[in-house]
N, CA, C and O atoms as a GROMACS GRO file, in nm:
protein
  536
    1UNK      N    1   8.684  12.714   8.791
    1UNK     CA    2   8.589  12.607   8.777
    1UNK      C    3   8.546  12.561   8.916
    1UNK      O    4   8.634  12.558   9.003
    2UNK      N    5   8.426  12.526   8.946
    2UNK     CA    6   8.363  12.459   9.074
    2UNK      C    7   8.427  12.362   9.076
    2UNK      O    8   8.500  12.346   8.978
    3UNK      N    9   8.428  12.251   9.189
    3UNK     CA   10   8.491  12.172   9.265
    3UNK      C   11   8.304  12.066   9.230
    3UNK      O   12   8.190  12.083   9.274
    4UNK      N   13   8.357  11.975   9.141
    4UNK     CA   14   8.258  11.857   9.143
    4UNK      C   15   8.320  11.751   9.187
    4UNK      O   16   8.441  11.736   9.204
    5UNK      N   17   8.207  11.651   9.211
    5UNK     CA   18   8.224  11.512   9.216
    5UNK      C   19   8.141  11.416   9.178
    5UNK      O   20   8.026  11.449   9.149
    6UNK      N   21   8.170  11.316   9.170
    6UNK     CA   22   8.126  11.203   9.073
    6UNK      C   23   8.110  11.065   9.173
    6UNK      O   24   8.181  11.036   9.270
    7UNK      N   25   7.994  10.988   9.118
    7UNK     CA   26   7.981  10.885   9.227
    7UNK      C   27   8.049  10.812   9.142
    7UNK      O   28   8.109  10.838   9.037
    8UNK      N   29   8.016  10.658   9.242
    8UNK     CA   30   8.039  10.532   9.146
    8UNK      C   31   8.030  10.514   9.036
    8UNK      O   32   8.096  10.494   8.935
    9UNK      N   33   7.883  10.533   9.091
    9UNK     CA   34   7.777  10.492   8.936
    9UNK      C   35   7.866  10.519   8.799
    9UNK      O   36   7.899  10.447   8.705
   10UNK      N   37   7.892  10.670   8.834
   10UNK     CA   38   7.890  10.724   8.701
   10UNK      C   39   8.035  10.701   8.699
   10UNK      O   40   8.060  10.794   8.622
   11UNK      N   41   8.144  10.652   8.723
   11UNK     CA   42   8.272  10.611   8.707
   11UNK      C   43   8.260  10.490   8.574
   11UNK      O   44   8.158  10.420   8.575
   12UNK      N   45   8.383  10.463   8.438
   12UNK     CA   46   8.363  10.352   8.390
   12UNK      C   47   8.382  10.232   8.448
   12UNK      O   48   8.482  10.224   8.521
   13UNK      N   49   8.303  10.121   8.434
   13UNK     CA   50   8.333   9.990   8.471
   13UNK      C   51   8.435   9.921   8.487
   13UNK      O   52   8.449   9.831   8.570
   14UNK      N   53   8.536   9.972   8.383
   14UNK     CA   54   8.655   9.923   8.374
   14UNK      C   55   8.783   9.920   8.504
   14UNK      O   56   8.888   9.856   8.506
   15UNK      N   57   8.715  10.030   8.623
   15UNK     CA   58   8.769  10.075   8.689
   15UNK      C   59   8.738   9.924   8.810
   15UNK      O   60   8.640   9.850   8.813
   16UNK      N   61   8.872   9.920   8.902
   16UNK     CA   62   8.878   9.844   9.008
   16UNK      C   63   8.789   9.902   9.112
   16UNK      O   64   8.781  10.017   9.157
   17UNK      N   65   8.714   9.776   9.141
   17UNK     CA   66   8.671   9.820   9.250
   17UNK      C   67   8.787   9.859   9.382
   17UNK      O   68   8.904   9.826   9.398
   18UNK      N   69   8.677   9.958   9.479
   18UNK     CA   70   8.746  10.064   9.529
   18UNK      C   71   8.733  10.179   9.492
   18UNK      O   72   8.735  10.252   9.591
   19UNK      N   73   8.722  10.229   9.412
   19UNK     CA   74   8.688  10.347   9.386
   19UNK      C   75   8.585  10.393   9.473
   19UNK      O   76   8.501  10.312   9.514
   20UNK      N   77   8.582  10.526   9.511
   20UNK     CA   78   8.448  10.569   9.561
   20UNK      C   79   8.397  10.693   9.505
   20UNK      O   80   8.279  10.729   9.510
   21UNK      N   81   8.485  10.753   9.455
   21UNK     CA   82   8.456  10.858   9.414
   21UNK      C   83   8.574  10.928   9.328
   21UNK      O   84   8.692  10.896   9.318
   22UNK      N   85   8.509  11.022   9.275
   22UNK     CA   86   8.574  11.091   9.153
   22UNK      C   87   8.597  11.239   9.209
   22UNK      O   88   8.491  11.256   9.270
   23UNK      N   89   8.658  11.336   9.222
   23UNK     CA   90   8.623  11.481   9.271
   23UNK      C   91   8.732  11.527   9.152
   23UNK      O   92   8.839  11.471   9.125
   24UNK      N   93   8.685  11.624   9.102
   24UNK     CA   94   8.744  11.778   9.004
   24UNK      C   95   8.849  11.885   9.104
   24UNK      O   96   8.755  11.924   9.172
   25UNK      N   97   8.916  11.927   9.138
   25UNK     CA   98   8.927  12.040   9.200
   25UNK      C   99   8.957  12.168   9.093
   25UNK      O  100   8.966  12.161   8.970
   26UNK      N  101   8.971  12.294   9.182
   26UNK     CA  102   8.910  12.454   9.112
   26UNK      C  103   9.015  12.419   8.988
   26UNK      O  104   8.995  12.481   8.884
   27UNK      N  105   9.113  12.334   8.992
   27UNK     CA  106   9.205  12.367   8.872
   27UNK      C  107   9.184  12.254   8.762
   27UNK      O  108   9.268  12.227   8.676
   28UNK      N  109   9.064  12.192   8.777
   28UNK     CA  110   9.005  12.077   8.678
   28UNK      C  111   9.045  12.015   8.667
   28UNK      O  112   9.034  11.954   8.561
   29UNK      N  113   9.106  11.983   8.738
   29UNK     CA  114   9.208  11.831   8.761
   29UNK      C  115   9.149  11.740   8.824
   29UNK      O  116   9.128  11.771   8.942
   30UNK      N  117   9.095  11.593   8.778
   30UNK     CA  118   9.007  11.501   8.829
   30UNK      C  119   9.086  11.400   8.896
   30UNK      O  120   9.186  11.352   8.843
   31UNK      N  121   9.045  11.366   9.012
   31UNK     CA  122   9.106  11.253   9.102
   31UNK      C  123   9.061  11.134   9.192
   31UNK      O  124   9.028  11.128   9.311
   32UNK      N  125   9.069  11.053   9.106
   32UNK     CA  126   8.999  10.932   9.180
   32UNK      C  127   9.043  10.892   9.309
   32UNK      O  128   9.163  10.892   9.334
   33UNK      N  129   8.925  10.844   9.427
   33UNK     CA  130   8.930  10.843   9.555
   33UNK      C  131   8.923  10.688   9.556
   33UNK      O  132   8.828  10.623   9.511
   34UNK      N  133   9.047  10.630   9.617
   34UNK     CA  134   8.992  10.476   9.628
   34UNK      C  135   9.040  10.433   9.823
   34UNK      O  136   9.115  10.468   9.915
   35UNK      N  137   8.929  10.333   9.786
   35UNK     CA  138   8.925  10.282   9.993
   35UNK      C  139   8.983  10.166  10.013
   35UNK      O  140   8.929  10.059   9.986
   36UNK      N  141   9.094  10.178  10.061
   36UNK     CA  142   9.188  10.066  10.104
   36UNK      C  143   9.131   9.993  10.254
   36UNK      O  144   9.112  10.062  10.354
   37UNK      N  145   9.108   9.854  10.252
   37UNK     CA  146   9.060   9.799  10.364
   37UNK      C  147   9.213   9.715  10.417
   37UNK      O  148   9.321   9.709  10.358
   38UNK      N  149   9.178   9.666  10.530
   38UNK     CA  150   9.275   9.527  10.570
   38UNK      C  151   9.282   9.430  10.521
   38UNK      O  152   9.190   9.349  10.506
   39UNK      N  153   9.391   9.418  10.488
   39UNK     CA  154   9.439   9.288  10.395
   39UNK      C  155   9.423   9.319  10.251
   39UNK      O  156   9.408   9.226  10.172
   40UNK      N  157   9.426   9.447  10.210
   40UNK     CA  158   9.377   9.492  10.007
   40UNK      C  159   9.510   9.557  10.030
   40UNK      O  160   9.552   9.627  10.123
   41UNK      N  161   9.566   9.512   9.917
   41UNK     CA  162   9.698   9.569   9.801
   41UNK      C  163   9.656   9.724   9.812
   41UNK      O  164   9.538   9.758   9.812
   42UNK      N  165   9.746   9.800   9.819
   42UNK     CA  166   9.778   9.941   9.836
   42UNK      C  167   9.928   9.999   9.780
   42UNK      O  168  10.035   9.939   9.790
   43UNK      N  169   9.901  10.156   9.707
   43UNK     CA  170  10.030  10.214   9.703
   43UNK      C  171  10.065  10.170   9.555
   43UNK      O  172   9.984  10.110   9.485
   44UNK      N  173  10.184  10.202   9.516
   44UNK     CA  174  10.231  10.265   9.416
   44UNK      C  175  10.208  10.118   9.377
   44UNK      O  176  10.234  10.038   9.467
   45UNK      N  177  10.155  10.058   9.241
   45UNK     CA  178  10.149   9.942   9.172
   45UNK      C  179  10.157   9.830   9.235
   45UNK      O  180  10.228   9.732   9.211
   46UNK      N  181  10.015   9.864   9.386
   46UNK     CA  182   9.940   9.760   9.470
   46UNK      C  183  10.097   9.709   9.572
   46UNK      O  184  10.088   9.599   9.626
   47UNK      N  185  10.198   9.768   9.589
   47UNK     CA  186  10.281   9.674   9.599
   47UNK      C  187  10.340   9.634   9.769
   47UNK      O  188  10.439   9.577   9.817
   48UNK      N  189  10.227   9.695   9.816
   48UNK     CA  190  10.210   9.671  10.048
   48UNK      C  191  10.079   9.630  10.034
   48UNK      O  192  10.016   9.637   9.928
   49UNK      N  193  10.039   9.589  10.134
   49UNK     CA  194   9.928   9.509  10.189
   49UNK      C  195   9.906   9.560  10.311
   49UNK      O  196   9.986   9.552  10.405
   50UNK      N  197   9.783   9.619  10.315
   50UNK     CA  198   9.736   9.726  10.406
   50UNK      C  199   9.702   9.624  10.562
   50UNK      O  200   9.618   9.535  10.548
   51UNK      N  201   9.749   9.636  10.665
   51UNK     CA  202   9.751   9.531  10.781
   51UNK      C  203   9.674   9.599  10.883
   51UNK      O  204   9.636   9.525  10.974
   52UNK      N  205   9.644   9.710  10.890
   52UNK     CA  206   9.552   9.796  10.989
   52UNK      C  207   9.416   9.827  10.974
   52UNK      O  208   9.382   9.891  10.874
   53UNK      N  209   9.330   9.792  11.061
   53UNK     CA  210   9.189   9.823  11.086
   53UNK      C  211   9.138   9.943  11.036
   53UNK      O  212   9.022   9.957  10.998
   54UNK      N  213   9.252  10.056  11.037
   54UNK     CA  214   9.227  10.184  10.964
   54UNK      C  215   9.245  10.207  10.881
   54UNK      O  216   9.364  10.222  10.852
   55UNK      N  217   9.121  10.232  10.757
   55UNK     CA  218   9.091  10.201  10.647
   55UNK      C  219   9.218  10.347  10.573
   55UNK      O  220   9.246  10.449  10.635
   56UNK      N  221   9.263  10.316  10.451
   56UNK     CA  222   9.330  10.407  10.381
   56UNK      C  223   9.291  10.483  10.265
   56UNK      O  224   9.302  10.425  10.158
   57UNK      N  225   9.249  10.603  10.265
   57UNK     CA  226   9.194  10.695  10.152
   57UNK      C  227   9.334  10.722  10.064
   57UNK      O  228   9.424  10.794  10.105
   58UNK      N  229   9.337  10.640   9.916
   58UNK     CA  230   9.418  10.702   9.859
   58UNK      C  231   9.383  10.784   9.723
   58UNK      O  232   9.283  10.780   9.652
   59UNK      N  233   9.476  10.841   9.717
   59UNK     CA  234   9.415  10.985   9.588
   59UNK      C  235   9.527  10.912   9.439
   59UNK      O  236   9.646  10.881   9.439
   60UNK      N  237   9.463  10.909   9.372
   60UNK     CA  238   9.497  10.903   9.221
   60UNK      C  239   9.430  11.058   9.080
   60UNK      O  240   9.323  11.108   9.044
   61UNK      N  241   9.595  11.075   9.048
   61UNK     CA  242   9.524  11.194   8.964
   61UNK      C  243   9.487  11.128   8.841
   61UNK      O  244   9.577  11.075   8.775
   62UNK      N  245   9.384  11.124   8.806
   62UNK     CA  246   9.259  11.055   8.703
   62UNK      C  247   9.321  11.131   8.546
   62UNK      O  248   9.282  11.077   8.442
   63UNK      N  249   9.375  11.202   8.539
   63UNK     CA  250   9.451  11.222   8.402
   63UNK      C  251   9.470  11.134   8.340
   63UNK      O  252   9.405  11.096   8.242
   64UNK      N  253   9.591  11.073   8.403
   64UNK     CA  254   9.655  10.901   8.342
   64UNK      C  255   9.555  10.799   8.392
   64UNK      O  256   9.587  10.689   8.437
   65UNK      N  257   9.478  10.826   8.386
   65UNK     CA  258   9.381  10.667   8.472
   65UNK      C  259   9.379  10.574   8.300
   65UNK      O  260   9.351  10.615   8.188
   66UNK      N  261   9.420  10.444   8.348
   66UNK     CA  262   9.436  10.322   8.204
   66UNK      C  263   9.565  10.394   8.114
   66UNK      O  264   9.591  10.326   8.015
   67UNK      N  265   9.621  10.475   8.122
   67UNK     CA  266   9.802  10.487   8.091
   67UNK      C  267   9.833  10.325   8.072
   67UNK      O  268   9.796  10.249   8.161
   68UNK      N  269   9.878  10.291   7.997
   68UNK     CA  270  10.005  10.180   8.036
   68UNK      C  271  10.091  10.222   8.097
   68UNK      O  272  10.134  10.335   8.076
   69UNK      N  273  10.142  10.139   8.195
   69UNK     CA  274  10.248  10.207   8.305
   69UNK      C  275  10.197  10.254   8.429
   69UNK      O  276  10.222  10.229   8.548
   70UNK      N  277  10.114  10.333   8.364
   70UNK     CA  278  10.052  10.394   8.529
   70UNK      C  279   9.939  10.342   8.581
   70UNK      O  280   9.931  10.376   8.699
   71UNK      N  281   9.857  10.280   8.550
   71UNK     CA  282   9.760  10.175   8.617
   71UNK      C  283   9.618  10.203   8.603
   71UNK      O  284   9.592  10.291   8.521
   72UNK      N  285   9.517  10.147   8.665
   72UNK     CA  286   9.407  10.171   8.592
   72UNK      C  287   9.320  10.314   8.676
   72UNK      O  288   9.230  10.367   8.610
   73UNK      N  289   9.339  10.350   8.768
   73UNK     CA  290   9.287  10.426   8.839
   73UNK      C  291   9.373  10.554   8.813
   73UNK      O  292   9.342  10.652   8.881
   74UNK      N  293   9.467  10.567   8.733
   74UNK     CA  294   9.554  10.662   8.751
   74UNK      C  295   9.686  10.691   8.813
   74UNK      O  296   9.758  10.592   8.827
   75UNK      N  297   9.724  10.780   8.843
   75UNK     CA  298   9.867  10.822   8.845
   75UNK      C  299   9.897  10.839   9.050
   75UNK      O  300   9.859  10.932   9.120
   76UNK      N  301   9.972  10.719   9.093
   76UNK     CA  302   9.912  10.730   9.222
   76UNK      C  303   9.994  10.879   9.330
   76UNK      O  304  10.110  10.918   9.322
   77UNK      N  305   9.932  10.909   9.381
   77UNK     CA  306   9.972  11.066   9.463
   77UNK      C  307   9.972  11.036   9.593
   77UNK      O  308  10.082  11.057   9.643
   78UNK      N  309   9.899  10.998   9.659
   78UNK     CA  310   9.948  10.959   9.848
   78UNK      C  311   9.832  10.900   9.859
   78UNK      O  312   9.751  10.875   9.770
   79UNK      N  313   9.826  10.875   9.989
   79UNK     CA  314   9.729  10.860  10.113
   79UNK      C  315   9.763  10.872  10.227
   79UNK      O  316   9.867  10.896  10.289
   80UNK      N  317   9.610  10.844  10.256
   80UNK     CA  318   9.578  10.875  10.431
   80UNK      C  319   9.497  10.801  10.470
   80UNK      O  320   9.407  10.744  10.408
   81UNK      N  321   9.530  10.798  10.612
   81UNK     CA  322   9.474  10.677  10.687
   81UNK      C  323   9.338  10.771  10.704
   81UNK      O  324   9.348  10.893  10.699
   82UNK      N  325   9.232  10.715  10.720
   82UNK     CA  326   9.065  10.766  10.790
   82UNK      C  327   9.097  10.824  10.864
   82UNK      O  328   9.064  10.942  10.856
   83UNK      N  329   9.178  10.782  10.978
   83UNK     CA  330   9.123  10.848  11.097
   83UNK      C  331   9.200  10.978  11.142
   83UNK      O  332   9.163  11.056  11.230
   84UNK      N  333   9.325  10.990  11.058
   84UNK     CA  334   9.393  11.122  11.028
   84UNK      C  335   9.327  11.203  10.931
   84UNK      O  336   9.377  11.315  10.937
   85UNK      N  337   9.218  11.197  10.826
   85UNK     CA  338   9.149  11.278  10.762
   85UNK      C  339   9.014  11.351  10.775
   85UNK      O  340   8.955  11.433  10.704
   86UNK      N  341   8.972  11.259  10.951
   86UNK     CA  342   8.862  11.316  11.040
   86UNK      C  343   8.906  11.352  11.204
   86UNK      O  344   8.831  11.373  11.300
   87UNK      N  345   9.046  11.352  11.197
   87UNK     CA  346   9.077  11.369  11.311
   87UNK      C  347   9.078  11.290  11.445
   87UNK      O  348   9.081  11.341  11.557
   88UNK      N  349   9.075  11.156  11.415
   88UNK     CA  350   9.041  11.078  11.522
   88UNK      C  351   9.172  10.985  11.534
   88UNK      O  352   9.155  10.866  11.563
   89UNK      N  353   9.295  11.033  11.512
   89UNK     CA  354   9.424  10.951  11.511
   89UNK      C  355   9.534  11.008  11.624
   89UNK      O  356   9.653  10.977  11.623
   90UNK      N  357   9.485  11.080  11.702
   90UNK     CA  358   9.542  11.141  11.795
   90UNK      C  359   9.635  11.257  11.774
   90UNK      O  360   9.659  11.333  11.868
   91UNK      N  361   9.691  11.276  11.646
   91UNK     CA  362   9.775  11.355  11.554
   91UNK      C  363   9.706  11.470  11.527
   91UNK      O  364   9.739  11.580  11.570
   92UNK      N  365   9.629  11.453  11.469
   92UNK     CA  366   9.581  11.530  11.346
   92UNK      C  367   9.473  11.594  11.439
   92UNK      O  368   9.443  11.528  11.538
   93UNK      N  369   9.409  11.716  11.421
   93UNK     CA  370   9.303  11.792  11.472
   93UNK      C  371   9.178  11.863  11.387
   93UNK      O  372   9.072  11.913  11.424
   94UNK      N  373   9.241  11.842  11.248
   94UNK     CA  374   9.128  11.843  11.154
   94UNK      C  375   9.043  11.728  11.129
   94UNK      O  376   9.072  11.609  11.129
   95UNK      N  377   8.900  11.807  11.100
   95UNK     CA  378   8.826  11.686  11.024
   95UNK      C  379   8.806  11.762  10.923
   95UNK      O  380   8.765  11.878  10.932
   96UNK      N  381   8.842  11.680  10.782
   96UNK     CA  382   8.813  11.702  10.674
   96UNK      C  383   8.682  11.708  10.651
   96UNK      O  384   8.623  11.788  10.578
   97UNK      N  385   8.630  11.601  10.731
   97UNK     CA  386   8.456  11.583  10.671
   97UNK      C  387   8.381  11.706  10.672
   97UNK      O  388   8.269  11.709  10.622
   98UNK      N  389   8.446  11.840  10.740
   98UNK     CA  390   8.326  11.927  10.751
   98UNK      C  391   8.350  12.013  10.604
   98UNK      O  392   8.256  12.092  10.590
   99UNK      N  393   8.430  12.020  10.512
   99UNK     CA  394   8.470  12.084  10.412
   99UNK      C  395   8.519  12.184  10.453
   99UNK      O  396   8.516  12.266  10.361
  100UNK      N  397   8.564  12.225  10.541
  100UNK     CA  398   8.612  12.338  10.573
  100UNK      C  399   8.820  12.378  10.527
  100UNK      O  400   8.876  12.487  10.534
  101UNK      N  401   8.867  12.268  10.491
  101UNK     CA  402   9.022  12.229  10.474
  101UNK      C  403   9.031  12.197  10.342
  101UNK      O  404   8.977  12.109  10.274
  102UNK      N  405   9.110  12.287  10.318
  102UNK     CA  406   9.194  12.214  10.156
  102UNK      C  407   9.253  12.122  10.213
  102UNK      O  408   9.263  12.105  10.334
  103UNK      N  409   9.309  12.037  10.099
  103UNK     CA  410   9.466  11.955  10.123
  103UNK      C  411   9.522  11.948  10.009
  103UNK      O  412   9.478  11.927   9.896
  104UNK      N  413   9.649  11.975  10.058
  104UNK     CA  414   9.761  11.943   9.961
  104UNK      C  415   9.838  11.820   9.903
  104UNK      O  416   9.946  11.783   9.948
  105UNK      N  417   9.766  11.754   9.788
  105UNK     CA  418   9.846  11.565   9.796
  105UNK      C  419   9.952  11.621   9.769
  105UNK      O  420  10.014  11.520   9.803
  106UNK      N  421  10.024  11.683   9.742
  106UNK     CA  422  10.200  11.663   9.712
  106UNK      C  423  10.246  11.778   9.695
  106UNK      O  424  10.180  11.868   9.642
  107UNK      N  425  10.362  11.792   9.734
  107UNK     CA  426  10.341  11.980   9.759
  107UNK      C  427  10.443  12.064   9.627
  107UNK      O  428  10.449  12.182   9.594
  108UNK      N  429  10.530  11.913   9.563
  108UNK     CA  430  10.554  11.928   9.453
  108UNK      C  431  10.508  11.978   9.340
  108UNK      O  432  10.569  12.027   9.245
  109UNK      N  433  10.359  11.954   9.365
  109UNK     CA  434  10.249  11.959   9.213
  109UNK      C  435  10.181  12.088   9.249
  109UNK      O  436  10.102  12.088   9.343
  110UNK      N  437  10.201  12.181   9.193
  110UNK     CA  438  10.060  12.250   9.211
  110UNK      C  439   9.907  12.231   9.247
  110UNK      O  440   9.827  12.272   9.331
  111UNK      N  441   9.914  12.116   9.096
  111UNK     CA  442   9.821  12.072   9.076
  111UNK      C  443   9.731  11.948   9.106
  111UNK      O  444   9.664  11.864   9.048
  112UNK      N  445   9.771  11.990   9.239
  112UNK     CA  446   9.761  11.816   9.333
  112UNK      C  447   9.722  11.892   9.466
  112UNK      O  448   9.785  11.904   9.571
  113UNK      N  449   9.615  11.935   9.434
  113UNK     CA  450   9.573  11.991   9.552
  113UNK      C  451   9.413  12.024   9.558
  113UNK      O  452   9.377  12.114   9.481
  114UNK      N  453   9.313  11.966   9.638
  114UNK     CA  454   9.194  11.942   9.668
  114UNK      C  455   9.139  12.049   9.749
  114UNK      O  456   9.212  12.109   9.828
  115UNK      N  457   9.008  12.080   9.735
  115UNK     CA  458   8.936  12.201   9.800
  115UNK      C  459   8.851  12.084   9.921
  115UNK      O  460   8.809  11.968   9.914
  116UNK      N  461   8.858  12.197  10.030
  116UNK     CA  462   8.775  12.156  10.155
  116UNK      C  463   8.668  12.093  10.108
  116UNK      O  464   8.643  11.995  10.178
  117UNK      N  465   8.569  12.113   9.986
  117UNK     CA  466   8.504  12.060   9.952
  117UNK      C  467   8.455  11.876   9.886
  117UNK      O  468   8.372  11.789   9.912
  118UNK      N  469   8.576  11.899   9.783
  118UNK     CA  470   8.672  11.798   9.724
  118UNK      C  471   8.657  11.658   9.826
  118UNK      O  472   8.606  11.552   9.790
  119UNK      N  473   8.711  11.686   9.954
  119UNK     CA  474   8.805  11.601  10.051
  119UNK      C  475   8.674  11.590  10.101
  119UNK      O  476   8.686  11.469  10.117
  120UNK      N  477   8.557  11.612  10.140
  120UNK     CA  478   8.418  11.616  10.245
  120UNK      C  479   8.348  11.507  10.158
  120UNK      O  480   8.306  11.399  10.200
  121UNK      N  481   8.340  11.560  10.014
  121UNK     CA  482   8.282  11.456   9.932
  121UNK      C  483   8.331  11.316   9.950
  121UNK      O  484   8.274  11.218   9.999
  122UNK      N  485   8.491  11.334   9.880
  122UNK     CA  486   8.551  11.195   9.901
  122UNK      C  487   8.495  11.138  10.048
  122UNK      O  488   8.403  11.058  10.036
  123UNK      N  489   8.530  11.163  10.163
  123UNK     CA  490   8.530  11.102  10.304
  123UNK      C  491   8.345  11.070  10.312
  123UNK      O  492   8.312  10.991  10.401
  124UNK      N  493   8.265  11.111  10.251
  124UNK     CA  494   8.114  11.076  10.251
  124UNK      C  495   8.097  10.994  10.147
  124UNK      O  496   7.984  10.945  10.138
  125UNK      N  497   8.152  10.973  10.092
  125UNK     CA  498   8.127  10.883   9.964
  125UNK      C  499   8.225  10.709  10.061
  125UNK      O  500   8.181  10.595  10.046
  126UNK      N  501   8.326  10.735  10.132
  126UNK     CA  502   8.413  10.658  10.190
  126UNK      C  503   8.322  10.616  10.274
  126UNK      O  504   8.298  10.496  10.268
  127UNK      N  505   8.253  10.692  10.368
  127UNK     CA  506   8.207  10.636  10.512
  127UNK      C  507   8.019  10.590  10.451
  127UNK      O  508   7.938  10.539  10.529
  128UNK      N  509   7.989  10.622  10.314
  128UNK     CA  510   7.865  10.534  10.206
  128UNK      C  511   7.916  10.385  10.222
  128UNK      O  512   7.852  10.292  10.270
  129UNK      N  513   8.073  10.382  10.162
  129UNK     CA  514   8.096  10.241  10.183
  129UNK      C  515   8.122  10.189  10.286
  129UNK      O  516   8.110  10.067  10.297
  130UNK      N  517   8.148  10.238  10.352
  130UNK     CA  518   8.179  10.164  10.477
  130UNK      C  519   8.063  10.129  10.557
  130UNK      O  520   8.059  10.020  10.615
  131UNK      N  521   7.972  10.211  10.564
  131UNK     CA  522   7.845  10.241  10.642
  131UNK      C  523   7.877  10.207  10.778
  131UNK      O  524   7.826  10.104  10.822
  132UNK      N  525   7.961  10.284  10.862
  132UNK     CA  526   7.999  10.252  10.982
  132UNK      C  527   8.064  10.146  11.042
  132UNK      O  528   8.070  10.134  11.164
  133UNK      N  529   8.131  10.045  10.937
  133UNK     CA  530   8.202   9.884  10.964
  133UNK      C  531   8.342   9.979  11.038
  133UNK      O  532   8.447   9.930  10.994
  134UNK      N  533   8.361  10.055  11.100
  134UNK     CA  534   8.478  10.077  11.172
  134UNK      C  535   8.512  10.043  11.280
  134UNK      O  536   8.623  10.076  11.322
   0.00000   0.00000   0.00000
């Protein structure tokens, strides 16, 4: 299967804002992209408070999204800070944004794993919202 994605728009309402995007990867597994700012609840059932200027991309696998138990966005899988997912964190030497990189959210899951494509969408749909407030 192709590697889609989904804007806002077309996300249900019901969903917290934050969201930015929706992406499929090749194994049809849908995963909601949400943008953690400074000072917004983050992580496994909101439960840290994000204190850094560098905004946090976290991945939810959209299977369980509205589960009881598992929350409304879904089943939460990791994150990453921005500037480690474009390379600007001193660490990291990839930029995702060019689609050129898979990533692996969890190396447990098979099925937790995003195409170069996938991850370019999410981070353009991220830096839509942001529109350069970095």
């Amino acid at each position: 299967m192709a590697p889609t994605s989904l804007s806002l728009a077309s996300l249900s309402p019901a969903l917290s804002p934050g969201i930015v995007a929706r992406v499929v990867n090749d194994a049809g597994r849908a995963f909601n992209v949400r943008l953690v700012r400074q000072g917004e609840a983050y992580g496994y059932n909101d439960c840290q408070i994000h204190d850094k200027v560098d905004p946090l991309v976290e991945w939810y696998d959209a299977t369980y999204e509205g589960v009881p138990g598992v929350g409304p966005w879904g089943q939460y899988v990791t994150s990453y800070c921005y500037s480690t997912l474009t390379g600007q964190d001193g660490w990291s030497r990839r930029d995702y944004r060019t689609g050129a990189h898979n990533l692996n959210l969890d190396g447990g899951e098979p099925l937790w794993r995003v195409s170069g494509a996938n991850v370019g969408e999410a981070l353009a749909a991220v830096e839509r919202v942001l529109g350069g407030a970095l």
